[in-house]
C-alpha positions as CSV (number, residue, x, y, z in Angstrom):
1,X,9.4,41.3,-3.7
2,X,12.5,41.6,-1.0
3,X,12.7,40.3,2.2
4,X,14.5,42.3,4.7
5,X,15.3,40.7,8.3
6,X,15.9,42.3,11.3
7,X,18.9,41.5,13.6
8,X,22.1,42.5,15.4
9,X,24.5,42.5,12.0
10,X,27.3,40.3,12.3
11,X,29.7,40.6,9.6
12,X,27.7,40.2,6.6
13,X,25.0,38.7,7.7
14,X,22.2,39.1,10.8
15,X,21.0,37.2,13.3
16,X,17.7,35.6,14.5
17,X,17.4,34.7,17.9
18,X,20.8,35.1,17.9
19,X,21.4,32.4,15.0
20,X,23.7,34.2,12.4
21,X,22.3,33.7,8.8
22,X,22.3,34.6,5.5
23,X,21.0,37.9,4.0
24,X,18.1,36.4,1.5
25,X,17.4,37.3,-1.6
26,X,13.3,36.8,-3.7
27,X,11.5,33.9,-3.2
28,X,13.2,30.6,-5.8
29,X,10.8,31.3,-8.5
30,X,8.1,28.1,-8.7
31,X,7.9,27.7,-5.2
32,X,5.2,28.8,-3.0
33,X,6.7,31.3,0.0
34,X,5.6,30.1,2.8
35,X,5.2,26.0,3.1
36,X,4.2,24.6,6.6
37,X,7.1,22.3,7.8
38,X,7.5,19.5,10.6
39,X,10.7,19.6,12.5
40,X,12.4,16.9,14.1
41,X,11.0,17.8,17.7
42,X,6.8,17.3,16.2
43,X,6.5,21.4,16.1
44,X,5.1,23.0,13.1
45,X,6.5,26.3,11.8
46,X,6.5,27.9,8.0
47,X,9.4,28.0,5.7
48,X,10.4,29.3,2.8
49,X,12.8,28.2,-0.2
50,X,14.4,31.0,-1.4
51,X,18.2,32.1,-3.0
52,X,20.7,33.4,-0.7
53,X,22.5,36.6,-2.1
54,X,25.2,37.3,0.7
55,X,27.0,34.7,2.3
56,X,26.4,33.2,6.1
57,X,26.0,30.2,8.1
58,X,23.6,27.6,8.4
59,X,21.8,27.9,11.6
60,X,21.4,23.5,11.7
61,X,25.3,22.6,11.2
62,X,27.0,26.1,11.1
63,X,28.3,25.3,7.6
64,X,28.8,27.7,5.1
65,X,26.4,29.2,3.1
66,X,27.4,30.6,-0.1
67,X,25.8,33.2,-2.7
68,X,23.5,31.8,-5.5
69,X,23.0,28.5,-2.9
70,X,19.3,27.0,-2.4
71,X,18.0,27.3,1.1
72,X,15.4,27.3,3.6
73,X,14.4,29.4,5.7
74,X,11.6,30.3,8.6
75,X,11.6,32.7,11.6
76,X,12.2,29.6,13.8
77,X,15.4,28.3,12.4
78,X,16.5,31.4,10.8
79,X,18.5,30.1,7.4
80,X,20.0,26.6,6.8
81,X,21.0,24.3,3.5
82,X,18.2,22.3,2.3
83,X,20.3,19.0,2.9
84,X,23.0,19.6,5.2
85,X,25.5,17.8,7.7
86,X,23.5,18.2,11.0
87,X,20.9,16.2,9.2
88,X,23.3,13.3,8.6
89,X,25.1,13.8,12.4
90,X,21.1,12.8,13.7
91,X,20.3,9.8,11.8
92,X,23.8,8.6,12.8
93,X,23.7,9.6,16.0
94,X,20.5,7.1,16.4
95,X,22.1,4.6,13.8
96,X,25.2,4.6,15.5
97,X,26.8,5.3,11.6
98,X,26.1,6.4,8.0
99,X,23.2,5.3,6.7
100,X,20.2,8.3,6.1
101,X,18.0,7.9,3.5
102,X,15.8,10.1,2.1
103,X,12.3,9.8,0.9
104,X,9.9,12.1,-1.4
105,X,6.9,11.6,-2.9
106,X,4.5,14.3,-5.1
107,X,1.1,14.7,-4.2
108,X,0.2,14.0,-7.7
109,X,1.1,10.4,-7.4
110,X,-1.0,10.0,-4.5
111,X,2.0,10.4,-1.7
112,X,1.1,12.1,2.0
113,X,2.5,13.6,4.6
114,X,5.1,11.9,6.2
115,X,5.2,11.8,10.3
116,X,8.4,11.8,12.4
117,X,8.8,8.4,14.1
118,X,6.6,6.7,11.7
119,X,8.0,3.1,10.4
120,X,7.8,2.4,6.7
121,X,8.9,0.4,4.0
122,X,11.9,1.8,1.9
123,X,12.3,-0.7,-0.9
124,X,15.0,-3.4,-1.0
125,X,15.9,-1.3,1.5
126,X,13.7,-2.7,4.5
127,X,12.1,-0.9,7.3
128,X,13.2,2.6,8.2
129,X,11.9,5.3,10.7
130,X,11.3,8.9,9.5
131,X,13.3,11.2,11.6
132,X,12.8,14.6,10.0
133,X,9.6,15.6,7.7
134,X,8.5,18.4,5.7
135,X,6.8,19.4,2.4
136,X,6.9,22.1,-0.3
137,X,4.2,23.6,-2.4
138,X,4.8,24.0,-6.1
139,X,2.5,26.4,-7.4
140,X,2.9,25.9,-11.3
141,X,5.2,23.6,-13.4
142,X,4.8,20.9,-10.5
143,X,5.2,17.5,-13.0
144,X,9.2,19.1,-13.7
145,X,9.7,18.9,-9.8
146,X,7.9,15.6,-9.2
147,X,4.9,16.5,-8.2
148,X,2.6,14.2,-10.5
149,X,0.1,17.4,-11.4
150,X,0.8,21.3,-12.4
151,X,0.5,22.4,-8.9
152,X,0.5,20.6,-5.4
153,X,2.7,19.3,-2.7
154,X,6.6,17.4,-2.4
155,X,6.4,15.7,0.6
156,X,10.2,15.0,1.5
157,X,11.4,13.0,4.8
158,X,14.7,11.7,6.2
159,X,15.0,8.3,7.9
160,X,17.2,5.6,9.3
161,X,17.0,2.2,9.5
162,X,14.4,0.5,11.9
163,X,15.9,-1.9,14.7
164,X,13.6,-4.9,14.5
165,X,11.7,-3.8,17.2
166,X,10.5,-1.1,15.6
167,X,10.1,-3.3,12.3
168,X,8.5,-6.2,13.7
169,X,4.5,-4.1,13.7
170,X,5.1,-3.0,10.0
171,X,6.5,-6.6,9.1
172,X,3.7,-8.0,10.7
173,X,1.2,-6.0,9.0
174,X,2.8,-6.9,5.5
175,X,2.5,-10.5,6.3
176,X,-1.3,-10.7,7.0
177,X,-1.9,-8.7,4.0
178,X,0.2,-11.1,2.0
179,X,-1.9,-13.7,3.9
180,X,-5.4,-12.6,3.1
181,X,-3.9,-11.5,-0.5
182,X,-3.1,-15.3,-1.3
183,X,-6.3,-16.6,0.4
184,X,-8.4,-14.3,-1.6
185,X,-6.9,-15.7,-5.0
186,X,-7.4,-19.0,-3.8
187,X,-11.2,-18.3,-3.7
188,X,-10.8,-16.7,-6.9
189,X,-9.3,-20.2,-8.5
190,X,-12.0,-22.1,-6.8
191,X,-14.7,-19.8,-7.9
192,X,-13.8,-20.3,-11.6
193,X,-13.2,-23.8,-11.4
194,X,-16.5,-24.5,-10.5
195,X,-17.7,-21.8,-13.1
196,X,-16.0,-23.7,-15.9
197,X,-16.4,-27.5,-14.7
198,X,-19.5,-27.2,-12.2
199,X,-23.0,-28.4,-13.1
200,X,-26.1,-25.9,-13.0
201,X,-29.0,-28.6,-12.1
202,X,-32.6,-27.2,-12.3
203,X,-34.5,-28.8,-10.0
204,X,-32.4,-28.3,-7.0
205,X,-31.8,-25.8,-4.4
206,X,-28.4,-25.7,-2.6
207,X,-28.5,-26.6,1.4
208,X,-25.6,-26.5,3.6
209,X,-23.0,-24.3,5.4
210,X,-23.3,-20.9,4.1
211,X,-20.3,-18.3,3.3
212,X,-19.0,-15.0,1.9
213,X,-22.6,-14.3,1.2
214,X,-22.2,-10.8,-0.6
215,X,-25.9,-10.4,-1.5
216,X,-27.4,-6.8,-2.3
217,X,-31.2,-5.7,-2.3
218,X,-30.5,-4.8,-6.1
219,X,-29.9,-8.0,-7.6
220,X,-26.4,-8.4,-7.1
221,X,-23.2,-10.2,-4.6
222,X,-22.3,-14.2,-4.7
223,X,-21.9,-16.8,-2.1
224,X,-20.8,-20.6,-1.6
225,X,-23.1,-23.1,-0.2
226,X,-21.1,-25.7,1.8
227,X,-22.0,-29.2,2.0
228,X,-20.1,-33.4,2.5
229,X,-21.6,-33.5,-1.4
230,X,-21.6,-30.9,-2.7
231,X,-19.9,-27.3,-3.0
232,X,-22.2,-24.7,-4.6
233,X,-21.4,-21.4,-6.2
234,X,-23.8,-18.9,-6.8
235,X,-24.1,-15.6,-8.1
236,X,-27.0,-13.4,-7.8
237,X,-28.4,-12.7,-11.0
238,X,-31.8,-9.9,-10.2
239,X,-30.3,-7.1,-11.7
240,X,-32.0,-5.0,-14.4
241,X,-30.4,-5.9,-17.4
242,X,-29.6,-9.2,-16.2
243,X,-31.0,-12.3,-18.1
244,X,-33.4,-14.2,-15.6
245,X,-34.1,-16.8,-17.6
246,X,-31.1,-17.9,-16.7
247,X,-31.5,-18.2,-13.0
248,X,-31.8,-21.9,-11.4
249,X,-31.8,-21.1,-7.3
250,X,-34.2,-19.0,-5.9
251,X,-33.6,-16.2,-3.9
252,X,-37.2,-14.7,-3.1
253,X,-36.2,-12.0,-5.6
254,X,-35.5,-12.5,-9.7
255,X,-33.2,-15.2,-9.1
256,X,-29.5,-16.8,-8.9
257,X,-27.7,-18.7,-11.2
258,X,-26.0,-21.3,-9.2
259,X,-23.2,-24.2,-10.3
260,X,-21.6,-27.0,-7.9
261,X,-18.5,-29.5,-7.8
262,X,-18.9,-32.8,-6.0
263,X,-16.9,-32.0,-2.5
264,X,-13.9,-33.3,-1.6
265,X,-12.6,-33.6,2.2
266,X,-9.5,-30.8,0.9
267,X,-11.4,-28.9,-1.1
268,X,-13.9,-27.8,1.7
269,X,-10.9,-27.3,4.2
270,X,-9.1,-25.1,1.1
271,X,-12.5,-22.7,1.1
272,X,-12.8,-22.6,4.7
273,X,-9.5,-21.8,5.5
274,X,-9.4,-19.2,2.3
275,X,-12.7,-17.9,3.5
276,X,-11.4,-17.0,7.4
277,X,-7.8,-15.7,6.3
278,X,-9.6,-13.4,3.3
C-alpha cells in the first residue's frame, strides 16, 4: 500500500498546513499504521511510523530528513524524526540545560500509558516529569521490540528532572509506603515469634484489646488479642480441610488455634505502632 499526500510541492517534497515534509514511502513493516499519540499540548491525534523515500524537513525542528530514515508521521504534524532536536530544545528550555531522558516500557511487562506532566520515579536517577508521551502498536514480533508479548503496545515518553516541588508528592508517597512496608514486616516477625515460642493453653480464652482482626465467614483471617499479660495470636482455623481438633479459642464457628507471649511494656507499643502505620 502507498500513501500519497496532498499539498502545494515544494521542491521535492509537499506541504501540510503549510509544514514542508517528506514524501513517504509503505508503512515500516511490524508496526501498526495508525497509533494514537499524546502531544506535548494534552491533544490526541494518530500517527504513523513509516520509511521516508524522498528527502524533506522535519516539521518539529526543521532538520533534515534523509531517504531510508525512520519517522513519524500524522495529518497534524505532517512528518518529523522520531527523536529529534526540538524534543531536546523543550526539556531544556524548562531545565534550563541538557538533561532529557527518555522512558519506554512494553505493555507485556505490565507498563501504561504515560501522561504529560505526570511526576515519576526514573531510577538512580530521581524524580522527573514527563513532558512529551506517546505509544506504538506492534502487531507481530512484539518481544524483539520490547514489548514483553507477540503483539501489544511501546509506551515511550520524554521527561526532565523534577524541581523538588514537584518531587516532594511522589517522595512523600514513597516514604509512607516504605513506612507501612517496614511496619508490616514487623508484625510479620512478631507473628512468628509467638508461633514458634508462644504457648497454646486449653482452657483459656484470650480477653483484651483486639486488632487486625481479618476474620472470614469461611473459616479463615487471624488477629492479636492485646492485653498488660498477655499478647495473643490467633488464627482462625474453620476451614474445610482444616484440622479442628486442633483449635483451643472459640470462635462461635469450628474454631481458632490461638498461642500467646507474656507482654512486655515495648512489645505492646512495637504492635500498636506496627498495627496503625500497616
Amino acid at each position: 500500500m502507498w500513501l500519497l499526500q496532498c499539498g502545494p510541492r515544494i521542491g521535492n517534497s509537499r506541504a501540510v498546513s503549510g509544514r514542508p515534509h517528506a514524501i513517504l514511502a509503505e508503512p515500516r513493516q511490524g508496526l501498526d499504521k495508525r497509533e494514537t499519540v499524546r502531544y506535548s499540548d494534552g491533544m490526541e491525534g494518530t500517527e504513523m511510523a513509516i520509511t521516508a523515500r524522498f528527502p524533506g524537513k522535519c516539521a518539529s525542528c526543521g532538520g533534515a530528513i534523509r531517504v531510508g530514515e525512520a519517522v513519524n508521521w500524522s495529518p497534524r504534524t505532517g512528518t518529523r524524526h522520531i527523536v529529534c532536536q526540538a524534543t531536546a530544545e523543550r526539556a531544556a528550555a524548562v531545565t534550563g540545560g541538557p538533561g532529557e531522558v527518555r522512558l519506554s516500557c512494553g505493555e507485556g511487562y505490565g507498563g501504561v500509558p504515560y501522561r504529560v506532566g505526570d511526576v515519576l520515579r526514573h531510577g538512580a536517577g530521581g524524580p522527573v516529569v514527563v513532558v512529551t508521551a506517546g505509544q506504538r502498536y506492534y502487531h507481530e514480533d512484539g518481544l524483539s521490540f520490547g514489548v514483553g508479548d507477540d503483539a501489544g503496545h511501546i509506551y515511550f515518553a520524554t521527561a526532565r528532572r523534577a524541581t523538588p516541588e514537584e518531587a516532594a508528592p511522589l517522595l512523600e508517597r514513597e516514604s509512607v509506603a516504605v513506612a507501612r512496608k517496614k511496619a508490616r514486616l514487623a508484625l510479620e516477625n512478631i507473628e512468628s515469634f509467638i508461633r514458634f515460642e508462644g504457648e497454646r493453653p486449653k482452657d483459656e480464652q484470650p480477653v483484651g484489646e483486639l486488632l487486625c482482626d481479618t476474620d472470614t465467614t469461611y473459616g479463615g483471617g487471624n488477629w492479636w488479642v492485646l492485653s498488660d499479660e498477655w499478647i495473643w495470636f490467633v488464627a482462625n482455623n474453620g476451614r474445610d480441610g482444616d484440622n479442628w481438633s486442633d483449635n483451643n479459642v472459640r470462635t462461635g464457628g469450628a474454631g481458632a488455634i490461638g498461642r500467646r507471649v507474656k507482654a512486655t511494656p515495648g512489645l505492646l507499643a512495637e504492635i500498636r505502632a506496627a498495627w496503625a502505620a500497616r
